[in-house]
Each structure stands twice: as C-alpha cells, then as structure tokens.
N, C-alpha and C positions, 0 to 999 in steps of 0.2 A: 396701743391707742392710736387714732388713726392721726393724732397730732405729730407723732414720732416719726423722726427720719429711720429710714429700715438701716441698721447696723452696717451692711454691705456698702452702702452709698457711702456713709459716714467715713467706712475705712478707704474707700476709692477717694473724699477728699481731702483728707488726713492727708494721704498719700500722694496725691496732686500738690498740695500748699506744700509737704514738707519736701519734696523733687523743686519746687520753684524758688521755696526757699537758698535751697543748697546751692540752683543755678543762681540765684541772687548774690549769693556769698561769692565764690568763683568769678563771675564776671567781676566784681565789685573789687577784687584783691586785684587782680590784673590790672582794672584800670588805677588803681593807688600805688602799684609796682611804678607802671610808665608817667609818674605824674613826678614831677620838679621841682627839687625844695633848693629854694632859694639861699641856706645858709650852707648845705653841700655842696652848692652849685660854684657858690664866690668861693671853698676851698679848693677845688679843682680850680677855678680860674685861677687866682692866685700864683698855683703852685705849676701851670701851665699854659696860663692866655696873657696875665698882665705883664710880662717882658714885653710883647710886643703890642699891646692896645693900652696900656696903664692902667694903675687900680682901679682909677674911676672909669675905664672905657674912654679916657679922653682919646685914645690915639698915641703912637709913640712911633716903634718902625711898621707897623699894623695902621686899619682905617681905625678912624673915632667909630668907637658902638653906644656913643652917650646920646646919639642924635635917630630919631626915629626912624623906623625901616622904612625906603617905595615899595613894598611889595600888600600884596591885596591881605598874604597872611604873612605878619612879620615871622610869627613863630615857628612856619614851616619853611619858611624863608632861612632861619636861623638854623635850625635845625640839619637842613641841607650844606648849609657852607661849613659846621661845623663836622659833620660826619665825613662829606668828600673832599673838603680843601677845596682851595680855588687854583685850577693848572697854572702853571709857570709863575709862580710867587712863591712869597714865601709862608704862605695857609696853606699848611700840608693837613693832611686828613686827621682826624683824632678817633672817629670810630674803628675799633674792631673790625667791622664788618670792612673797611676799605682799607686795610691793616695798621692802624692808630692803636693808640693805649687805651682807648676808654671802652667802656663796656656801655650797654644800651642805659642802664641805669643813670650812670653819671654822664652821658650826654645830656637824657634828660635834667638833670642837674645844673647842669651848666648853661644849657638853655634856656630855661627859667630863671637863671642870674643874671643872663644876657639881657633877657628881653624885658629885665627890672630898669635896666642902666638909664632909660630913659629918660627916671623922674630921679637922679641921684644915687647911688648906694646906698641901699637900703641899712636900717639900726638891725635885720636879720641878720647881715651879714659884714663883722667886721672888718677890718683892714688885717692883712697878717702879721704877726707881730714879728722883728729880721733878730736872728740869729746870733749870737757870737761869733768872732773871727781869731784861729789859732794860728797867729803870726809863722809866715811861711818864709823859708832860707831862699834869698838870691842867688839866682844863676849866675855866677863869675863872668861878668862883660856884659851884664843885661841892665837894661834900663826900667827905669818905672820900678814900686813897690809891689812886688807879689802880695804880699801881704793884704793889701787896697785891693789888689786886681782878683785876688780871690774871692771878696766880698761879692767885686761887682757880676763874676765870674758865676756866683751862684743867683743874682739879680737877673742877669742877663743871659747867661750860656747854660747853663743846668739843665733847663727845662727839655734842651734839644739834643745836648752832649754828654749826661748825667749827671750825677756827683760830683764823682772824681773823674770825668772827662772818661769814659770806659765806653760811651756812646747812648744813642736812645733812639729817636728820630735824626737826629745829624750825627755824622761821623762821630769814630771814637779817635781819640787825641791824646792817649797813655802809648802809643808805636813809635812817637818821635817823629822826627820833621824830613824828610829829604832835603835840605837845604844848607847849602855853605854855613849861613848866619839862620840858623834857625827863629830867633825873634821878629826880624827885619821879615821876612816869609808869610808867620804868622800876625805882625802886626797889618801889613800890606789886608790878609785876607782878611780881617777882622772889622780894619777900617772902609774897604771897600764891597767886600762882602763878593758874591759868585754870579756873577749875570745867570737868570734863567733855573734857579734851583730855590733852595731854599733858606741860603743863608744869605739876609739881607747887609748893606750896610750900612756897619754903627758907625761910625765917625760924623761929627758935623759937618767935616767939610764933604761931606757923600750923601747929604740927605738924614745921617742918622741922629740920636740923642746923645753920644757920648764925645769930652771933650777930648784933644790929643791925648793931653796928661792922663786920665782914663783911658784909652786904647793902650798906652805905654804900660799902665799898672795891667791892664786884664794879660796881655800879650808876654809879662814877665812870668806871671803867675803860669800862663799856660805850658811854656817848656821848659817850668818844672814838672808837670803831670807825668812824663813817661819814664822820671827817676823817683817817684814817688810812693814809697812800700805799703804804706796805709792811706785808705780812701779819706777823701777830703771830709769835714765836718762839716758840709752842708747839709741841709735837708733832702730828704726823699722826695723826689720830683711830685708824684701824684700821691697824696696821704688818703688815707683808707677812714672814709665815713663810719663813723659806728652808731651816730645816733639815729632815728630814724624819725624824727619828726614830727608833726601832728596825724601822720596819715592814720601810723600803729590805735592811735584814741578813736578815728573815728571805726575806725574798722573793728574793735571792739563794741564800740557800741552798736557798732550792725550786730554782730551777733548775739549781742544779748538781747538785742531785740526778736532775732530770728527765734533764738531760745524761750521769749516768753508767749509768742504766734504758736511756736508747738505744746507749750504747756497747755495756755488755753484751749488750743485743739483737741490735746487729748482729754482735756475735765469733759467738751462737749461731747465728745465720741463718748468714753466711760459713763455719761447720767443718759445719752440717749438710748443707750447700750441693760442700762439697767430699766429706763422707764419703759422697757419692752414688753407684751403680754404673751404668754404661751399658750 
C-alpha cells in the first residue's frame, strides 16, 4: 500500500534510534560517574580535609571553606586546589593523578561537599561519629597522657601519618626519633610544625588549635608508636563509599526508557512489515 513505509527504511531507522539510543546510555553513565555526591564527599572530607579546615569548613590550621569562592567558577576553582595542592603549604595534592590518595571519583565527591559548605552542612551529610579510645602505657619519663594524645593523634595526625603512625602523605613515625629526649623533639616539631613543607603548626602559641596540655598528650602518644606491636585502633584514614546515591535510580530509568523507544520501535517496524503488499 503506498501508505506504507517500505521495510528497508524502517529497519535503517530502527537502527539509527537504537545506535543513538545506546550513545545516549554511554554518554549519560559517564557523566553520573564524574558527578558528586555530597554525602560521600563529607566522608572523605571527614576522614581527610576536617583536621585542617574543621567539620563545618570553618577553618582550623587550613583557610575557612564556609565563605564563598572569588573565582568566576567556584567548582573548578575547587576542584583544582583539591587535586594539585597549593606549593609550599601545607595543601598537599590529594588526586591520584598528582600522586594523592584519591581517585577521580571521590575528588568529585569531595568537591561537591566543598562547594555545599557555603550555606552550612548539609542533613546529606552527617558529622562523623569519634571512636573509642584503648588506653595506651606511658613512656617512663614522658609527659602528657598517651592515652588523650591518641585520640587527638587520630583527630589530628592520622589523616597524614596513618593509623598507627606507619605514614601516608607525611612521614612515617613507627623508626623512632634521633634524639637525646625523644618527646622534647617531637613535641618541638608538633608544636611548631616545619617552615615550607607540609606539616603546619598546632600549638596555639604557633598560630595553631591545640593547647600545651594537648601537644604534651599527642607528643606522649607518639614515642610510643615505634614500640608498638599492634596497629593503633583508629579508623582507616579514607573509608570506601559503597553506596551509590541517587545517580544508580536515575540511570535506571533511562534505560527503561531506552528499553520502551525500542519496543515501540519494533511493534512499528513488525505492522509495517506485515501491512506490505506482494
């Protein structure tokens, strides 16, 4: 009938819709791969940005990230200090690609947590809840509570020295001290921190957030770490996301949508296919 699409056409656009389809689906996972979810993003921060900027972004031995960006795009603004660090401070790189712990994923993650801070912390993304602390033996002659300096030890030094001090980003601190008085050494470093590298300093009297009495407890704690046979019981610095968000829903429903355009396709191709004259 000369109302009919001839068969051949039908299957060239069958075949057309369902290739654009498929590039629709493909593009579409890629960009929901690079996209940032704000409750993964505050566990990475957490567990690696708030020692030095605080839960809230207020700022700590870090800038405040609670206060809006000068840049024309904050997010690529963000994005860039977070992956390359800023030279001679203490914002050392965290992407992969510039030899950091994160992978492109949870940068994006953490960007998108970053660049929430503005209006608050978001109800996506809680405060982390702190740990238990397994009371730690004093070093004979040392001052301050190990025990206290542990806690703060994973509050504060974890993020960059590991766990159990084995290292990460900053030195590892389980080799022991070169030093006469080993504590006196590493309280000095702790409190004043390293001009031009990456360990800032925490003492208040240096600029930083923690009182004497706190540099005394972290600084007991730490020269016990290279007599120490089992690893500390802090958390693992960067915890492994497992859920995945709202992305995984919409992207299902792309494809069922993709899936009912080819249904439909094929009923029209199959009645035009049958309403053919020989």
């Amino acid at each position: 009938m000369p109302g009919n699409i001839p068969h051949t056409r039908l299957a060239r656009i069958l075949g057309a819709c369902l290739l654009a389809s498929l590039l629709l689906v493909l593009l579409s996972s890629a960009a929901w791969a690079q996209e940032g979810d704000i409750t993964r993003g505050s566990q990475i921060y957490d567990a690696n940005c708030a020692v030095c900027h605080g839960a809230e972004g207020q700022g700590r031995v870090g800038v405040n990230l609670s206060n809006d960006w000068p840049a024309i795009d904050p997010t690529a603004f963000t994005r860039a200090v977070i992956e390359q660090g800023v030279s001679g401070t203490p914002m050392t790189p965290w992407s992969q690609q510039y030899g950091g712990p994160l992978d492109e994923q949870e940068i994006e993650d953490v960007v998108a947590f970053v660049t929430s801070l503005s209006g608050g912390r978001s109800d996506m993304a809680p405060t982390a809840t702190p740990f238990p602390v397994t009371p730690v033996p004093t070093v004979p002659g040392s001052t301050g509570d190990p025990t206290q300096g542990s806690a703060l030890f994973v509050e504060n030094c974890a993020m960059c020295h590991g766990e159990s001090g084995q290292g990460r980003s900053g030195a590892s601190l389980t080799a022991g001290f070169a030093s006469i008085n080993p504590q006196q050494f590493v309280r000095a470093t702790v409190a004043q921190g390293i001009d031009n590298t990456a360990m800032p300093a925490w003492s208040q009297a240096y600029g930083g957030p923690l009182t004497e009495s706190e540099i005394d407890d972290i600084s007991a704690f730490i020269i016990t770490l290279p007599s120490q046979a089992q690893p500390s019981p802090a958390p693992a610095a960067t915890p492994v996301p497992t859920e995945t968000g709202g992305g995984t829903n919409w992207l299902v429903i792309l494809l069922v949508l993709v899936a009912v355009v080819i249904v439909i396709l094929l009923i029209i191709a199959f009645s035009g296919r049958g309403g053919e004259t020989t």
